[in-house]
C-alpha positions as CSV (number, residue, x, y, z in Angstrom):
1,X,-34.3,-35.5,-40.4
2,X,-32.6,-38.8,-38.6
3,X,-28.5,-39.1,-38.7
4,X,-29.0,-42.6,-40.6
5,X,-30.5,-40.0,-43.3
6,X,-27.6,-37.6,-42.7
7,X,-25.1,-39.9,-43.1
8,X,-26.4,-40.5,-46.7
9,X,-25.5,-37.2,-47.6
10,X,-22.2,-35.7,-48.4
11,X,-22.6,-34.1,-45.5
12,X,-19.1,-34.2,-43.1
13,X,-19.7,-36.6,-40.4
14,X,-17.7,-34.8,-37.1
15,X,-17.0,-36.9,-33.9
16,X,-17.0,-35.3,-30.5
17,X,-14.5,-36.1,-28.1
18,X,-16.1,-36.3,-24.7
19,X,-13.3,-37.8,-21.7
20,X,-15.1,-40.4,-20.2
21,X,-17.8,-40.6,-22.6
22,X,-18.5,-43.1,-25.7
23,X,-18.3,-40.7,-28.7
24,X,-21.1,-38.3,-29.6
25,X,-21.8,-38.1,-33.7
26,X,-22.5,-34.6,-35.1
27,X,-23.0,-33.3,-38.7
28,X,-21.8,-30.0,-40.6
29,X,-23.3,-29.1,-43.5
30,X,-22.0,-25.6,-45.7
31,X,-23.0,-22.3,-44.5
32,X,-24.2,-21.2,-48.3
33,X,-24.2,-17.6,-50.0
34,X,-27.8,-17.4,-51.5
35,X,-28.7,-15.1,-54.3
36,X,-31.9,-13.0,-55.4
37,X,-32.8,-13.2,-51.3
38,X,-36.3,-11.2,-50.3
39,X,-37.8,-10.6,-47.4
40,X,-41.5,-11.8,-47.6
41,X,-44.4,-10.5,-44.9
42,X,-47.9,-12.1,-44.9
43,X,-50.6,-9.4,-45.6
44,X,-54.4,-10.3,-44.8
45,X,-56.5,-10.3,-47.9
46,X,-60.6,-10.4,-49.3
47,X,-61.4,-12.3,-52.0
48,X,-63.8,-9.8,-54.0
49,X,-65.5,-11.2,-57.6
50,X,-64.2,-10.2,-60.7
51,X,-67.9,-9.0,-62.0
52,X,-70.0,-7.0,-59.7
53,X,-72.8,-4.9,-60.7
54,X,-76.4,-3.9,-59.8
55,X,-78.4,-4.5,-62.3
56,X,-81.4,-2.0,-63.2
57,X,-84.5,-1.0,-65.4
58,X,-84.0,0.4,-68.8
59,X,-87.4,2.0,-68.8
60,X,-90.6,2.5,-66.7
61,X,-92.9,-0.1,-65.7
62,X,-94.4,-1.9,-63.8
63,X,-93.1,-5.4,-62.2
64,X,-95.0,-8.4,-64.0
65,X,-92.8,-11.1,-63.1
66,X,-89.9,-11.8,-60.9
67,X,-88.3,-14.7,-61.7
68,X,-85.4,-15.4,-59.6
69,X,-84.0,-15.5,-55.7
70,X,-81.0,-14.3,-54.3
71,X,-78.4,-17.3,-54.0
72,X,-79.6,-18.2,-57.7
73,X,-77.4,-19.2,-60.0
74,X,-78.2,-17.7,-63.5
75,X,-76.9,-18.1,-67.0
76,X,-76.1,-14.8,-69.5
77,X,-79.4,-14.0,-71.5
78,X,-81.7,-15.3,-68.7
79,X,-84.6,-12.9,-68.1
80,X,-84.6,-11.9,-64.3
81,X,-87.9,-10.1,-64.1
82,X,-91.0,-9.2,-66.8
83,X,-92.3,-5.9,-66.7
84,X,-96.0,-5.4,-67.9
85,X,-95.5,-4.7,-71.8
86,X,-99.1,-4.5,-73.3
87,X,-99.1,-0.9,-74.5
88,X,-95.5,-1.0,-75.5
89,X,-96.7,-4.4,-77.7
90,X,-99.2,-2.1,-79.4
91,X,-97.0,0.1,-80.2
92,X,-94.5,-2.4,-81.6
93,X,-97.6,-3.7,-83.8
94,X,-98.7,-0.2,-84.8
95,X,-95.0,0.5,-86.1
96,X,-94.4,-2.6,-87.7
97,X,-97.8,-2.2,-89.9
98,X,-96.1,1.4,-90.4
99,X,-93.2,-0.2,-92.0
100,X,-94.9,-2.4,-94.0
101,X,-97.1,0.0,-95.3
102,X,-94.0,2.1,-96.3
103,X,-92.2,-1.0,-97.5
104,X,-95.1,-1.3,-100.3
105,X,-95.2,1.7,-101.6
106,X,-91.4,1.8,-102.3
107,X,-91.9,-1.6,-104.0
108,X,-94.2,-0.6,-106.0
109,X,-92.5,2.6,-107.3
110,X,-89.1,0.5,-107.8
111,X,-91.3,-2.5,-109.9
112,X,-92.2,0.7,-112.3
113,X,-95.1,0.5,-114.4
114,X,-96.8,-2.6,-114.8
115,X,-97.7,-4.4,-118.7
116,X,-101.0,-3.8,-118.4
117,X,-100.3,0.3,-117.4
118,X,-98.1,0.6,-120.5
119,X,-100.4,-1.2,-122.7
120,X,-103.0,1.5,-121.5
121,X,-101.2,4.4,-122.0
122,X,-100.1,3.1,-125.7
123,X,-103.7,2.6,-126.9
124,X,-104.5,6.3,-125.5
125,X,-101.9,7.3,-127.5
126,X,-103.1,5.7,-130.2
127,X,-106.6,6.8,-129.8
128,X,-105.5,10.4,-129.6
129,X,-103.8,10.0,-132.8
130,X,-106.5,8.7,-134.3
131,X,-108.9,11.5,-133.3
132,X,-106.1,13.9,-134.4
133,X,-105.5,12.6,-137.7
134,X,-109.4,12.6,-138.8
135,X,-109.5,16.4,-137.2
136,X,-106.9,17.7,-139.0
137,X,-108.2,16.1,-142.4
138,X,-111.6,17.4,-141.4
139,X,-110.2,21.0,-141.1
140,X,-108.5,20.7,-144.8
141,X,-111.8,20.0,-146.3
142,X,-113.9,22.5,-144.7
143,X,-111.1,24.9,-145.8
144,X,-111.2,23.8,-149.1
145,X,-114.7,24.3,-149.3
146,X,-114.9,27.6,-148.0
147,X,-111.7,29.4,-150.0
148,X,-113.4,27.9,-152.9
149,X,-117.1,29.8,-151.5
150,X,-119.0,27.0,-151.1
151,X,-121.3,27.3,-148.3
152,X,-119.5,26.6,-145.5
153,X,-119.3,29.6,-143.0
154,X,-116.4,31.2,-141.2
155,X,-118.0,29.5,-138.1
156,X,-117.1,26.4,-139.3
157,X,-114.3,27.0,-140.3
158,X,-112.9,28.4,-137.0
159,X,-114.4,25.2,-135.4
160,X,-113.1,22.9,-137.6
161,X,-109.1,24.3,-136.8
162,X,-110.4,24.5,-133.3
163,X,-111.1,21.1,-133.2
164,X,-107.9,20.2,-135.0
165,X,-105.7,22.1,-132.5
166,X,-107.0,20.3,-129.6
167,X,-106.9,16.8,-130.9
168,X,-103.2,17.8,-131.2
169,X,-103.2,18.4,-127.5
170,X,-104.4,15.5,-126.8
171,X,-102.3,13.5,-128.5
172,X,-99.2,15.3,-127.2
173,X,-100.8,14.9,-123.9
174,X,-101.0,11.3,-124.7
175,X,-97.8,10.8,-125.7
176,X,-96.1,12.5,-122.7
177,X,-98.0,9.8,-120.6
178,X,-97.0,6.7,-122.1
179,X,-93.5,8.1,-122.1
180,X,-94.0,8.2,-118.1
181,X,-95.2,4.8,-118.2
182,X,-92.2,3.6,-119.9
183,X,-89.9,5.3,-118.0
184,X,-91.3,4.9,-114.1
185,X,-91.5,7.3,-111.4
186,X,-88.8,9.5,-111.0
187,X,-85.5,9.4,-108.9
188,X,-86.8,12.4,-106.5
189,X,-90.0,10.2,-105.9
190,X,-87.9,7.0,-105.2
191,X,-85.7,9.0,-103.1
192,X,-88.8,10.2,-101.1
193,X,-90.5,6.9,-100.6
194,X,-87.3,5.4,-99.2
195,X,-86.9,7.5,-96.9
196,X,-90.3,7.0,-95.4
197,X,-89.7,3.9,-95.4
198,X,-86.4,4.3,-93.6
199,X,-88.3,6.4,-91.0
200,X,-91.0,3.8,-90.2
201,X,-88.0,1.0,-90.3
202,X,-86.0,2.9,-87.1
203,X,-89.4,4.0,-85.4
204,X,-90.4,0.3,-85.2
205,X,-86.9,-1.0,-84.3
206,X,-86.7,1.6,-81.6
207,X,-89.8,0.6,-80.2
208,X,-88.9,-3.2,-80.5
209,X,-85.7,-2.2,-78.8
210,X,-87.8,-0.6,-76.1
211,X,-90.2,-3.8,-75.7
212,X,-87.2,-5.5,-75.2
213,X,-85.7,-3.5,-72.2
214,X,-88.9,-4.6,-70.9
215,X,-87.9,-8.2,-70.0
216,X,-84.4,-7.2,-67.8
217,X,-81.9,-9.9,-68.4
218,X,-78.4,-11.4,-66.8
219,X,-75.6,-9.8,-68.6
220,X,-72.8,-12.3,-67.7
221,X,-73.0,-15.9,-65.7
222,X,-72.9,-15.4,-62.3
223,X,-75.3,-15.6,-58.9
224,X,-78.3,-13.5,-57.7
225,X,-77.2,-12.0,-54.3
226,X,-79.7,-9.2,-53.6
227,X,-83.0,-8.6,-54.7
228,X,-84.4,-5.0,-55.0
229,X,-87.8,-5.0,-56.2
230,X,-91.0,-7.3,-56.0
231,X,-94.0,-8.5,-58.2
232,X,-96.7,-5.4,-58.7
233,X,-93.9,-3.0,-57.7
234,X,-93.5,0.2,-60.0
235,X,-89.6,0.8,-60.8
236,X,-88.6,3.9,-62.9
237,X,-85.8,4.2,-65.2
238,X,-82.4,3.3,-63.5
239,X,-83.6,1.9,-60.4
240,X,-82.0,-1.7,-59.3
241,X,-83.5,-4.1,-59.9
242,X,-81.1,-7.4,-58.9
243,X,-77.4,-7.5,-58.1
244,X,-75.3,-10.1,-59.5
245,X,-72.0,-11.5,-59.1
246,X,-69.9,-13.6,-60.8
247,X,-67.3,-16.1,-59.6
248,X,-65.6,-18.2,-62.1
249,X,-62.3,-16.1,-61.3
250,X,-61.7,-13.9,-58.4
251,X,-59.6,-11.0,-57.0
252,X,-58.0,-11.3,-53.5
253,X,-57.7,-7.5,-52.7
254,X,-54.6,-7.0,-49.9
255,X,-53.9,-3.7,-48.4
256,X,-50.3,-2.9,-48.6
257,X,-48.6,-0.1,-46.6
258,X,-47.1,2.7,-48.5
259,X,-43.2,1.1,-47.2
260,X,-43.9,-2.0,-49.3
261,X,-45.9,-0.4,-52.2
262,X,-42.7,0.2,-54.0
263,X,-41.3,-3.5,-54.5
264,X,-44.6,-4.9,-55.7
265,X,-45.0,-5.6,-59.5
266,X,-47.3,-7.2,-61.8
267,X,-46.5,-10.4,-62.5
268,X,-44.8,-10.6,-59.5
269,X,-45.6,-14.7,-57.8
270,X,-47.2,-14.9,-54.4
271,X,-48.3,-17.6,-52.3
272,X,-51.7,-17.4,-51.0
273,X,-53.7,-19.3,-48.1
274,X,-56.9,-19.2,-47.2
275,X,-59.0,-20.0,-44.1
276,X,-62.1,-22.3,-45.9
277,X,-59.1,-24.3,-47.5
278,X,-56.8,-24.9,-44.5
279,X,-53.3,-26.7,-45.5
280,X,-53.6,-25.6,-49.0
281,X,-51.4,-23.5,-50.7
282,X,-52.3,-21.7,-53.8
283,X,-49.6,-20.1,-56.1
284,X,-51.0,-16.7,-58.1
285,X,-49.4,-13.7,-59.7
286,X,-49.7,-9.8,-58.7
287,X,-52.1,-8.5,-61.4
288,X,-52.7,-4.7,-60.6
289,X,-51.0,-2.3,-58.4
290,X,-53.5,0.7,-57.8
291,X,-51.3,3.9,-57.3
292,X,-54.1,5.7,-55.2
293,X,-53.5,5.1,-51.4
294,X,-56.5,5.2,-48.9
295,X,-56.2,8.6,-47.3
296,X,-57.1,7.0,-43.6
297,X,-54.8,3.5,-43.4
298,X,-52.2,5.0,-46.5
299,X,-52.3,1.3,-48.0
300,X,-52.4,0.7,-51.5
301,X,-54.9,-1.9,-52.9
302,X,-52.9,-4.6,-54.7
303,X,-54.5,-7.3,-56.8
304,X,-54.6,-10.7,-57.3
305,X,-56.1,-13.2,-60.2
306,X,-57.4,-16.6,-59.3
307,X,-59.3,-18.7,-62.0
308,X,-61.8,-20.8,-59.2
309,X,-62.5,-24.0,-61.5
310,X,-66.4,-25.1,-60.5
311,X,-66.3,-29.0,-59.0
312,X,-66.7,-31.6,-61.8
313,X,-70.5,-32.2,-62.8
314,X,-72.3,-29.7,-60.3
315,X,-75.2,-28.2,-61.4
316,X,-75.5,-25.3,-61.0
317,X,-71.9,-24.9,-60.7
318,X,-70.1,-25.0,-57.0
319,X,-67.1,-23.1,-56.6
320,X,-64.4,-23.3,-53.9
321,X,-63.8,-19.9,-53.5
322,X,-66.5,-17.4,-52.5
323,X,-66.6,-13.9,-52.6
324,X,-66.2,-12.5,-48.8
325,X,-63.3,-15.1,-47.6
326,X,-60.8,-14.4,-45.9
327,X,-57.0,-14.8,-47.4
328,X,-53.9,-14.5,-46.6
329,X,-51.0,-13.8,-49.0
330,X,-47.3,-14.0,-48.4
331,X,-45.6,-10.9,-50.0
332,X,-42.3,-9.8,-51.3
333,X,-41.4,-6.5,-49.3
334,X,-37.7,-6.3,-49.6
335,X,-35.7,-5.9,-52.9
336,X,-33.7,-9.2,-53.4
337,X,-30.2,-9.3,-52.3
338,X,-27.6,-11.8,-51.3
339,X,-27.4,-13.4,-47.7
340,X,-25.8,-16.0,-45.5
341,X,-28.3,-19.2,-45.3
342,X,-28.0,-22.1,-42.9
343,X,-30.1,-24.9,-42.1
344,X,-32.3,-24.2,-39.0
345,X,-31.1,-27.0,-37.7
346,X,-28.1,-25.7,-37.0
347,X,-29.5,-23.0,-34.6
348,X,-29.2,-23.0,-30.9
349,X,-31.6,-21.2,-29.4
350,X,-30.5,-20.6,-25.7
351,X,-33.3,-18.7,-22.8
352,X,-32.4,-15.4,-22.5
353,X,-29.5,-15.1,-24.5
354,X,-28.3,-14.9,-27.8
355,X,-28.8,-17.4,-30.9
356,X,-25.7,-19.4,-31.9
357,X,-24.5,-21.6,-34.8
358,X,-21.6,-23.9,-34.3
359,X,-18.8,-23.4,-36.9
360,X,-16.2,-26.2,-37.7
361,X,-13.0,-24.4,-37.5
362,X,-8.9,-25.7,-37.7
363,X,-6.6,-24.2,-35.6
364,X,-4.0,-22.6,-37.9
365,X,-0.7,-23.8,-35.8
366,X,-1.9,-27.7,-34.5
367,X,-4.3,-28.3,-37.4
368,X,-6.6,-29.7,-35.0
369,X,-10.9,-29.1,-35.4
370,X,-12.9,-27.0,-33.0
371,X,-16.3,-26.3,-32.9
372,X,-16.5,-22.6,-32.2
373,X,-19.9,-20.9,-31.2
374,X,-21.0,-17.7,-33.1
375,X,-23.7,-15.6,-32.0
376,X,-26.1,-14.5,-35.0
377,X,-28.6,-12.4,-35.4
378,X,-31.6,-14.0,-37.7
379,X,-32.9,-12.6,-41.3
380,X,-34.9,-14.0,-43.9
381,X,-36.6,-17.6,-43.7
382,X,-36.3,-19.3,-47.0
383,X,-37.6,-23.2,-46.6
384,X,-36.2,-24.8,-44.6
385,X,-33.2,-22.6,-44.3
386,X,-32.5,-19.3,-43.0
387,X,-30.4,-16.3,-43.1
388,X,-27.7,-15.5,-40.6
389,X,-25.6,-12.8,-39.6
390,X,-22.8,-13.0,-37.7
391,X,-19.0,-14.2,-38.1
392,X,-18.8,-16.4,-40.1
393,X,-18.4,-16.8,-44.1
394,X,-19.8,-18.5,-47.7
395,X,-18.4,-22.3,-47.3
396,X,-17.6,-22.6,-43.9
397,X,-18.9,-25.8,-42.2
398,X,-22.0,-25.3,-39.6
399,X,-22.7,-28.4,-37.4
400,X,-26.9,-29.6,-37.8
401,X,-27.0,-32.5,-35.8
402,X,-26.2,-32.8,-32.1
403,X,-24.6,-29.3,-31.5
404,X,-27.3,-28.9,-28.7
405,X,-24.3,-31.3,-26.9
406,X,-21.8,-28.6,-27.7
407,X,-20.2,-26.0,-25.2
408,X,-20.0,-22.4,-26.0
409,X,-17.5,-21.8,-23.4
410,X,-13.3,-21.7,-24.1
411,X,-11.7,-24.0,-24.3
412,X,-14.1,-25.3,-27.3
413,X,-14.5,-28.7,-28.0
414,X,-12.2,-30.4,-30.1
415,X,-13.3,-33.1,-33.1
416,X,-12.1,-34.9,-35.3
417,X,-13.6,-35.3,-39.2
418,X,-15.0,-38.2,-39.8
419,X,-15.7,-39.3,-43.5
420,X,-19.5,-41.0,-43.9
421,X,-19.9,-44.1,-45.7
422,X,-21.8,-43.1,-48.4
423,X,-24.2,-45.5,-49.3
């Protein structure tokens, strides 16, 4: 900051009286009382990928195909490797035929009896009928004939009711079946029928379901960055097969020590930098606060979300931020409070001996202005100013500019106040 730049402040312009000297400018600005004040620390951090996971064989089998590399990028649903499916296929095919077969049966029980079935069974019926009408009038004539004794024999006559009796049967029996016809199988039969074909229905989708575990796919977007198996290799159930990342937001993990672990909140803003980016400065928010400490360091993991937009119209995409990098995140680790601030250009920083600010002061029986040294101690950066603690109070007038000119020994300096031209 130049004095021409100063002076266009409203910053007091103070002139130093030096006998034998051409006048020496200075400027004062306000020693200020800042509120919500924290101290902030810079922790080292990882950025870690929000989707991690090892991706492995469903069932046994062996390797058919291996389709990808590590460093590949790979979209959700992709198939990653083929294992060798021939029996399971047959088994699909043999279950679906199952299914059909099951399916047809029930179909045909639910159409119920077809036109031509009930015409059948009516002209039975009728037949029967027919036959039992002509045996029973048979019967009444051979019994007329013989109660009148004619020559018809009891033989006869015991055939002739014989006769009579089971042409009845027959049309009862007929009658019962086309009532069967009309009405269709019945409900217990139905019931039975769907349920087999219910069965073959969840056998085959369970082995379709199986043949399908048999191609092993991406579950998310992300990159291939280890492979665990190879083409002709036999993997079992659960074994890994690729592992996968993804990257399109990120975690930056930090380690906080259990004396800071106490002010951190989520939500809570942070500033974060990282090596691959240098002179950039990204602003996130505390997501997570894990309450389990590591037993060796006693740090707590804290957590923070960083969306890591791909460059414009890369394929696949290229993202900024990689998992592994090294950040560094600036931390809150004090709860706020209020403090002193000054510019830090109003320090003087002296070898060997204490810090001092220069404070504008009046004598209380001439009136006159002094510039009176006051030893601080430092506290809190903020910007571009920082906290002091010392003698001095809210609203009293620190000089920024050329109090590297100013004596710390009695008697101190005298000025006078000199208004700037605003401009």
């Amino acid at each position: 900051m130049t004095i021409a730049s100063m002076l266009a402040t409203n910053a007091l312009a103070l002139v130093l009286m030096q006998p034998g000297s051409q006048a020496a400018l200075v400027v004062a600005g306000d020693v200020e009382l800042r509120q919500e004040v924290t101290e902030v620390r810079e922790f080292v951090g990882t950025v870690m990928p929000v989707k991690r996971t090892v991706i492995g064989s469903a069932v046994d089998g062996r390797v058919e195909q291996f389709l990808v590399n590590d460093g590949d990028w790979v979209p959700q649903g992709e198939p990653l490797a083929e294992l060798l499916k021939t029996t399971i296929g047959l088994e699909v095919a043999a279950a679906r035929a199952e299914m059909e077969l099951r399916q047809h049966e029930l179909t045909e029980l639910e159409n119920g009896s077809r036109p031509e079935e009930i015409a059948q069974a009516e002209a039975a019926k009728g037949r029967a009928a027919a036959l039992a009408t002509y045996a029973e009038a048979r019967m009444e004539r051979i019994r007329t004939l013989y109660e009148r004794g004619a020559s018809t024999s009891q033989e006869e006559m015991e055939e002739a009711v014989s006769m009579a009796t089971a042409a009845q049967q027959t049309l009862a029996e007929a009658a019962a079946t086309y009532r069967l016809v009309l009405e269709g199988p019945r409900p217990e039969r139905l019931l039975q029928a769907r349920a087999q074909w219910e069965l073959a229905q969840a056998n085959y989708e369970r082995l379709q379901d199986m043949y399908n575990k048999f191609t092993i796919r991406a579950p998310f977007d992300g990159f291939v960055i280890a492979e665990n198996t190879e083409v002709g290799e036999w993997v079992s159930r659960g074994d890994p097969v690729v592992e996968m990342i993804a990257i399109d937001s990120v975690e930056i993990q930090v380690a906080v020590p259990e004396a800071f672990i106490d002010v951190q909140r989520p939500g809570q803003p942070v500033t974060v930098r990282l090596e691959a980016l240098p002179g950039q400065s990204l602003t996130a928010t505390v997501t997570r606060v894990i309450p389990q400490a590591d037993l060796r360091s006693r740090t707590f993991p804290l957590k923070i979300l960083l969306e890591n937009t791909p460059q414009a119209d890369t394929f696949p995409p290229q993202y900024r931020l990689k998992a592994g990098m090294l950040a560094r995140v600036s931390l809150a680790v004090s709860q706020p409070r209020s403090a002193l601030m000054v510019s830090k250009d109003a320090l003087v920083l002296e070898e060997g001996r204490s810090t001092l600010v220069f404070i504008i002061r009046k004598d209380p029986k001439s009136g006159a202005l002094s510039a009176v040294a006051v030893p601080v101690r430092l506290g809190i950066e903020q910007g571009a100013e920082i906290e002091v603690i010392g003698d001095l109070r809210d609203g009293e007038r620190v000089v920024i500019v050329g109090n590297e000119r100013l004596s710390r020994r009695p008697p101190f300096t005298p000025v006078n106040v000199q208004q700037p031209t605003k401009k």
